[in-house]
N, C-alpha and C positions, 0 to 999 in steps of 0.2 A: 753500934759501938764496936769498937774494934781494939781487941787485947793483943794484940800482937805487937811485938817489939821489931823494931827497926832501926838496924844498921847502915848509915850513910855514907858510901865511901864517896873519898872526896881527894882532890886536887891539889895536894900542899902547897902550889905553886901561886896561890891564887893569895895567899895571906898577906903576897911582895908584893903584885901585880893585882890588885883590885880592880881595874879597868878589863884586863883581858883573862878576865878567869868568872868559873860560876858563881862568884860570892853574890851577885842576888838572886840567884836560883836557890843558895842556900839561908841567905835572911828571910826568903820567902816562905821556905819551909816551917823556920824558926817559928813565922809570924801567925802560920796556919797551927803548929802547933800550939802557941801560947791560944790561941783563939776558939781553939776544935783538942780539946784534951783526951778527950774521950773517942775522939775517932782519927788521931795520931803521936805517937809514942817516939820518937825519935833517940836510943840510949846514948849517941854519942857526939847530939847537936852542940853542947856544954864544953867539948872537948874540942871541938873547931871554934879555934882564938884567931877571929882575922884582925890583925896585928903585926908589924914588920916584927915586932920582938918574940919572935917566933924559931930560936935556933936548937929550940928541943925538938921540931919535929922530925929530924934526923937521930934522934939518940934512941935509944934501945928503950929506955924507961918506956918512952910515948909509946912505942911498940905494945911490949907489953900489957900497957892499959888498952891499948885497941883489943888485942885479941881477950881480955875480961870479958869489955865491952861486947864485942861479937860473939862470943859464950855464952853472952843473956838472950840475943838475938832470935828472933824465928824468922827473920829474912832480910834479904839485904838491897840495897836500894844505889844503883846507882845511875849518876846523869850526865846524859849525852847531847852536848849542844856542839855548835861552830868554837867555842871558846874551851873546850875541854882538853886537854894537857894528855894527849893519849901515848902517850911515853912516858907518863910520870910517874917512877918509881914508886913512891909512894902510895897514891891510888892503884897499881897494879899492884903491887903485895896485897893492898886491904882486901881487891878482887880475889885474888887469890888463895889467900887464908879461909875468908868466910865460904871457899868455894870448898877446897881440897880439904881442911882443916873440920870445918864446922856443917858441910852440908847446909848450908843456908840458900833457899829460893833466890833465885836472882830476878830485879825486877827492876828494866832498862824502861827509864823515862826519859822520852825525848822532848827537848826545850824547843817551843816555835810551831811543834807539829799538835793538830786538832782531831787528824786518826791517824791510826798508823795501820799499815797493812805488811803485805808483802814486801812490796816496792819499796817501804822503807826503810828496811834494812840493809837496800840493796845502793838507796841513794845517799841514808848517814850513815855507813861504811868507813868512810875516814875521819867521822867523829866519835868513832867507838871505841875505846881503852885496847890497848892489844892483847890485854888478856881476855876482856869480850869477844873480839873478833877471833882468837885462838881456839874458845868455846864453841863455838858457832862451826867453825872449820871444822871441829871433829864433832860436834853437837855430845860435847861432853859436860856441860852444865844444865840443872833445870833452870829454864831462864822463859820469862814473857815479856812483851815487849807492849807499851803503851805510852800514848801522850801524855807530857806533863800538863794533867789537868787535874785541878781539888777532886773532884769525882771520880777518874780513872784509877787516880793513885790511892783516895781510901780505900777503893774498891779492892785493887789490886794487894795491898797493905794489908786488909783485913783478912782476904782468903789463903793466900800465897805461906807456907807455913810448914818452916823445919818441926815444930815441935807438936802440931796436928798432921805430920807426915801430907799435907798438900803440894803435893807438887806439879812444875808444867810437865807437859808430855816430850820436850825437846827443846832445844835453845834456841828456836826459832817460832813460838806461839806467839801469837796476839792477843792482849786480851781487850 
């Protein structure tokens, strides 16, 4: 079982552009979660409306409930595919916040890969948020890095933990 709460930062651009964004990396999530409750918590799935009628995700309000949201959190969860919007303002504040803000674990899932090692950080490099690659450059977040797989990530989910003080050793672990 895994009580840990997790923060999904995510992509806003993906709510316009369905085809060329994570949105099923994130209904997958959804779908694990309605399925496996007890061994994933996601606080702010609820809150990602993929929907073109989507013109509050700019306004300050949404802010606000993110960073609630990320105040319940004990880690944050974000994902790196070919399709990931790594300039998008939005996803890099929520990196950000949960980082500088909230000390929350970071824990980089990557989409398509089945392990991940060294070399992987070195080959999705330009699918990583530029506030991840920022971290890494000064290895100024605790941060691990695993494949998007149901196992890696409860696993990763359930240990990973602002609030049980777990954290990785550098922004560059594997787990």
């Amino acid at each position: 079982m895994n009580g840990n709460k997790t923060y999904v930062a995510f992509d806003s651009s993906g709510v316009i552009d369905h085809v060329n964004s994570n949105l099923s990396v994130f209904l997958q999530l959804r779908e694990w979660e309605r399925q496996n409750p007890d061994r994933f918590h996601f606080v702010n799935m609820e809150e990602i409306e993929f929907s073109s009628e989507h013109d509050d995700l700019i306004d300050s309000t949404l802010k606000n409930r993110f960073l609630k949201l990320m105040e319940t959190a004990d880690n944050l969860l974000v994902i790196s595919s070919k399709m990931t919007a790594v300039e998008s303002p939005m996803l890099n504040w929520q990196i950000s916040r949960a980082v500088n803000r909230f000390r929350l674990p970071v824990i980089v899932a990557y989409v398509g890969q089945e392990k991940v090692n060294d070399d992987t950080i070195k080959t999705e490099w330009n699918h990583l948020p530029n506030k991840i690659r920022k971290y890494i450059g000064r290895d100024s977040a605790n941060m691990v890095h695993i494949p998007l797989t149901k196992d890696k990530l409860e696993r990763a989910l359930g240990y990973f933990s602002a609030r049980k003080e777990q954290y990785s050793l550098n922004s560059t672990t594997i787990f």
